[in-house]
FIKOLZA-1660 file (N, C-alpha, C; in steps of 0.1 Angstrom, whole numbers, plus 5000, padded with zeros to 4 digits):
% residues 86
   i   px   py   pz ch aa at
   1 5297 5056 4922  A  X  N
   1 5300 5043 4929  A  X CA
   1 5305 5046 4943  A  X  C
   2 5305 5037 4954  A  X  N
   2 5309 5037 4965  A  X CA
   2 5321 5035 4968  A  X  C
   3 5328 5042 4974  A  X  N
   3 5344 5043 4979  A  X CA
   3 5348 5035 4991  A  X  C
   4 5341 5035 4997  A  X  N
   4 5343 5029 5013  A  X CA
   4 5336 5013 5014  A  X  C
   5 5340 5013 5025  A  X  N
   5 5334 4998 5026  A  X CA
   5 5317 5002 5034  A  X  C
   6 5315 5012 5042  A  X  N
   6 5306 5021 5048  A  X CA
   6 5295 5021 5033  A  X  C
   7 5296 5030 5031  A  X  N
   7 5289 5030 5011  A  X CA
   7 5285 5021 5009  A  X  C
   8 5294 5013 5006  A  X  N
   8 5292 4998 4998  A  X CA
   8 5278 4998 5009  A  X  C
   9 5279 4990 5020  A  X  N
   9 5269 4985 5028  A  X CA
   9 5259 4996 5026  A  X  C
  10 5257 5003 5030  A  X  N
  10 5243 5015 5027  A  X CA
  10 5235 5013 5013  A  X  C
  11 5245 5011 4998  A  X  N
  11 5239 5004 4987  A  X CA
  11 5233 4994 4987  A  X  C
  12 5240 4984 4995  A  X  N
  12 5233 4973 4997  A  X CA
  12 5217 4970 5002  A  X  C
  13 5219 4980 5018  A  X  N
  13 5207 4984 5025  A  X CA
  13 5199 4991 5020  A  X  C
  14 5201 5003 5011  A  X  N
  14 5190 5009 5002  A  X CA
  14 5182 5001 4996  A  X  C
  15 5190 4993 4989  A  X  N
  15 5185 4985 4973  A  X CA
  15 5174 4973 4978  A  X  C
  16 5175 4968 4992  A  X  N
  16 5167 4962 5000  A  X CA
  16 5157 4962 5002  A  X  C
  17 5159 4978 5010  A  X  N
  17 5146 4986 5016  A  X CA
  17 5140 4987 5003  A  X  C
  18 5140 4997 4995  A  X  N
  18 5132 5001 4980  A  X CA
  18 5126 4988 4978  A  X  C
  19 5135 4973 4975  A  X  N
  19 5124 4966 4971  A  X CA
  19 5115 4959 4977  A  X  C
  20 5118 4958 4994  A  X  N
  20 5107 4960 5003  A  X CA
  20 5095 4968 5003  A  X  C
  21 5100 4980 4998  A  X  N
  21 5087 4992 4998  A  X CA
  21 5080 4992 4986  A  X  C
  22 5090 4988 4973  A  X  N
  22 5080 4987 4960  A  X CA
  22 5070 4977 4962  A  X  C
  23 5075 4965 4971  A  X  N
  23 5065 4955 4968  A  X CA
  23 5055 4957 4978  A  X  C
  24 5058 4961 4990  A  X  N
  24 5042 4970 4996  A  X CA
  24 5033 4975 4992  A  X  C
  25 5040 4988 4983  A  X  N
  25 5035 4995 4974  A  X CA
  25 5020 4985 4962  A  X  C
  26 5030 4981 4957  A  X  N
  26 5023 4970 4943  A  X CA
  26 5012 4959 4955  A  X  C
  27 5011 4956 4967  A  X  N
  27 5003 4947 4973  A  X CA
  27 4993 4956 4976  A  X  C
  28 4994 4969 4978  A  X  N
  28 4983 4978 4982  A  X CA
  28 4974 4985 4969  A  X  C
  29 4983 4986 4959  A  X  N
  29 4977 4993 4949  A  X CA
  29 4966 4982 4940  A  X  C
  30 4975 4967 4944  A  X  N
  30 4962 4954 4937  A  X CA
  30 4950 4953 4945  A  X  C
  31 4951 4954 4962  A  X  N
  31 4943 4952 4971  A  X CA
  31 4928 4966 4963  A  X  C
  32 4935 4975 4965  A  X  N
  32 4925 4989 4964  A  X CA
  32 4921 4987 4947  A  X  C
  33 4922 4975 4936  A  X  N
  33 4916 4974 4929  A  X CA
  33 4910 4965 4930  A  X  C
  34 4911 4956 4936  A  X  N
  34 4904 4949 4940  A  X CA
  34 4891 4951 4946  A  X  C
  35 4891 4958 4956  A  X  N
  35 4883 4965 4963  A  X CA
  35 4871 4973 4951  A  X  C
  36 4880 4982 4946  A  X  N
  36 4869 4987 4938  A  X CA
  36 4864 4978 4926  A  X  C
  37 4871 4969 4925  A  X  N
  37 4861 4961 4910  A  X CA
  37 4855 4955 4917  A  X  C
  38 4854 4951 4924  A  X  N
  38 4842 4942 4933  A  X CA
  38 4833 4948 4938  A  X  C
  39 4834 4958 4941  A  X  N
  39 4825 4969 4942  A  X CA
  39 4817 4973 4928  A  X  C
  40 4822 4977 4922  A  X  N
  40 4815 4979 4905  A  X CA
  40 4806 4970 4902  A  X  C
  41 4815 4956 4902  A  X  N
  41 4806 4940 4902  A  X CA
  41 4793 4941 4911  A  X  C
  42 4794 4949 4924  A  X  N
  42 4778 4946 4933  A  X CA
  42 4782 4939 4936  A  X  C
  43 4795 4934 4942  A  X  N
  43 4796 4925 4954  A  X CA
  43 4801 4930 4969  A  X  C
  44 4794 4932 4975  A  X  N
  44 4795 4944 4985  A  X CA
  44 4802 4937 4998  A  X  C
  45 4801 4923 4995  A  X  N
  45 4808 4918 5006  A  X CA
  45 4821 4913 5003  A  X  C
  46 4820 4914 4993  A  X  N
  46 4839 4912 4983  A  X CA
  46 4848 4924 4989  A  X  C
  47 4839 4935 4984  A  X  N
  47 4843 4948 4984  A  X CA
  47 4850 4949 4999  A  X  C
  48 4837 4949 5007  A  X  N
  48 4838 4955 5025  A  X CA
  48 4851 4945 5028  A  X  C
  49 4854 4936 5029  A  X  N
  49 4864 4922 5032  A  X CA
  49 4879 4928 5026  A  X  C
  50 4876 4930 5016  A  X  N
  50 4890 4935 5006  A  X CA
  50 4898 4948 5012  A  X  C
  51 4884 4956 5014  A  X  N
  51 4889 4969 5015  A  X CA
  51 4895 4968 5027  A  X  C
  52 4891 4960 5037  A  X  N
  52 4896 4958 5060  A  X CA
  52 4906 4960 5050  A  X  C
  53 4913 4944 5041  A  X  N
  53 4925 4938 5041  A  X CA
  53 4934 4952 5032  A  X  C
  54 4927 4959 5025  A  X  N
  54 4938 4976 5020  A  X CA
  54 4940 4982 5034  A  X  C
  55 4929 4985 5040  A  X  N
  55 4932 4992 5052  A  X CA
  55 4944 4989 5062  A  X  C
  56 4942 4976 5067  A  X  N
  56 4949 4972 5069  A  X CA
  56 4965 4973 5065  A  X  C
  57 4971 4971 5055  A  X  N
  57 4976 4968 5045  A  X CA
  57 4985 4985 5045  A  X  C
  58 4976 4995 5041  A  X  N
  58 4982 5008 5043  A  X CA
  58 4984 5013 5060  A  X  C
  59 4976 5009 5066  A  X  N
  59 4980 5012 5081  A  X CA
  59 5000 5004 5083  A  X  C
  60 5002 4994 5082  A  X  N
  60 5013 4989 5084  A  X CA
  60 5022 4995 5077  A  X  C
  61 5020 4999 5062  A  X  N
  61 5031 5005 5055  A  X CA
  61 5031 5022 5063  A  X  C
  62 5021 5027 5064  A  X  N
  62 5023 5042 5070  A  X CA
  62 5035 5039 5087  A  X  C
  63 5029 5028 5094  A  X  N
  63 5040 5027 5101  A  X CA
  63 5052 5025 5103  A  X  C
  64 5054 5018 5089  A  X  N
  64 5067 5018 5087  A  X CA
  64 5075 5026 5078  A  X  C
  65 5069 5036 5076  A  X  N
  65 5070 5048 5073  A  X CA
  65 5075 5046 5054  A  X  C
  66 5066 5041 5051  A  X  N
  66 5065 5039 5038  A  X CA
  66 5055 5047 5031  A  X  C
  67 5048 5051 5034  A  X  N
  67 5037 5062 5034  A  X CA
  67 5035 5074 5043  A  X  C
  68 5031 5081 5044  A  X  N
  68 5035 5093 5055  A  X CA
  68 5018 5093 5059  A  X  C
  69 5012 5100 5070  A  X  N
  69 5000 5100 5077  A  X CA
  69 4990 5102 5068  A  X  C
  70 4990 5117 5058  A  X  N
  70 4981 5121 5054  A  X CA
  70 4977 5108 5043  A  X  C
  71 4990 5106 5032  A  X  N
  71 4987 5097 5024  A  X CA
  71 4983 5088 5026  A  X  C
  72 4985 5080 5036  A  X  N
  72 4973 5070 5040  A  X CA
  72 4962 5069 5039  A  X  C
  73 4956 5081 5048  A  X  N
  73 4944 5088 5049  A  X CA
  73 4936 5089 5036  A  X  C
  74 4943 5097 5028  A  X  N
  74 4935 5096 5012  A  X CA
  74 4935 5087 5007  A  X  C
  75 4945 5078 5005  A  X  N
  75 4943 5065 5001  A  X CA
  75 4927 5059 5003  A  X  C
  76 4927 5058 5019  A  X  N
  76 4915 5053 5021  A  X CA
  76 4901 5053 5024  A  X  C
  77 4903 5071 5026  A  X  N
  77 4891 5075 5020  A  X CA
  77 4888 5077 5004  A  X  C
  78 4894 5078 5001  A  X  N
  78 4893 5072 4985  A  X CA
  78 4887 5063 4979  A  X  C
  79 4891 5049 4985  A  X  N
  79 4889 5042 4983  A  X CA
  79 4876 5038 4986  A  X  C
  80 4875 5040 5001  A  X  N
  80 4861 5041 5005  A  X CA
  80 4849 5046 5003  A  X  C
  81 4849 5060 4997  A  X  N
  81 4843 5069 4993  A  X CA
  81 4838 5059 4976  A  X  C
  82 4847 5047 4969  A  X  N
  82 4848 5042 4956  A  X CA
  82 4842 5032 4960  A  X  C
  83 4838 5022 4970  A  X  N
  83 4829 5012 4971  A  X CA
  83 4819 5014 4978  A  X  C
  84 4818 5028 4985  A  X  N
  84 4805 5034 4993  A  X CA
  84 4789 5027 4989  A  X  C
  85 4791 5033 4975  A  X  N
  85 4778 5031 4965  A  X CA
  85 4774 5016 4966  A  X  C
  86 4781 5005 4967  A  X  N
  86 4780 4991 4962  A  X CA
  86 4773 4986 4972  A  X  C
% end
């Protein structure tokens, strides 16, 4: 537990941020399924639309340093490489 009144605030600010970044996290991980089931479906313009909006989506969280460079990158070639076919 925190001692100071310094602490205290930092717990506060942690507990914040995390649930700022999990919910990033969970908006990117639905987008990129998205992307791929619509893809699977043959809907290619579902797909291409969805995926901007992951691209997107991971570009902002890597800037705010919620992702780091590379992991981005796989992310989205991943993903891309996963609706390619459709």
């Amino acid at each position: 537990m925190a001692n100071t009144k310094s602490a205290e605030k930092r717990v506060r600010q942690i507990a914040k941020r995390t649930e700022r970044n999990r919910a990033a996290k969970s908006r990117i991980k639905t987008l990129q399924k998205k992307a791929v089931s619509a893809a699977s479906e043959g809907n290619s313009d579902e797909a291409l639309k969805t995926f901007q909006e992951f691209a997107k989506a991971v570009d902002k969280a890597t800037k705010r340093n919620i992702f780091q460079e590379n992991k981005a990158a796989n992310l989205k070639r991943r993903t891309n490489k996963a609706i390619k076919p459709a």
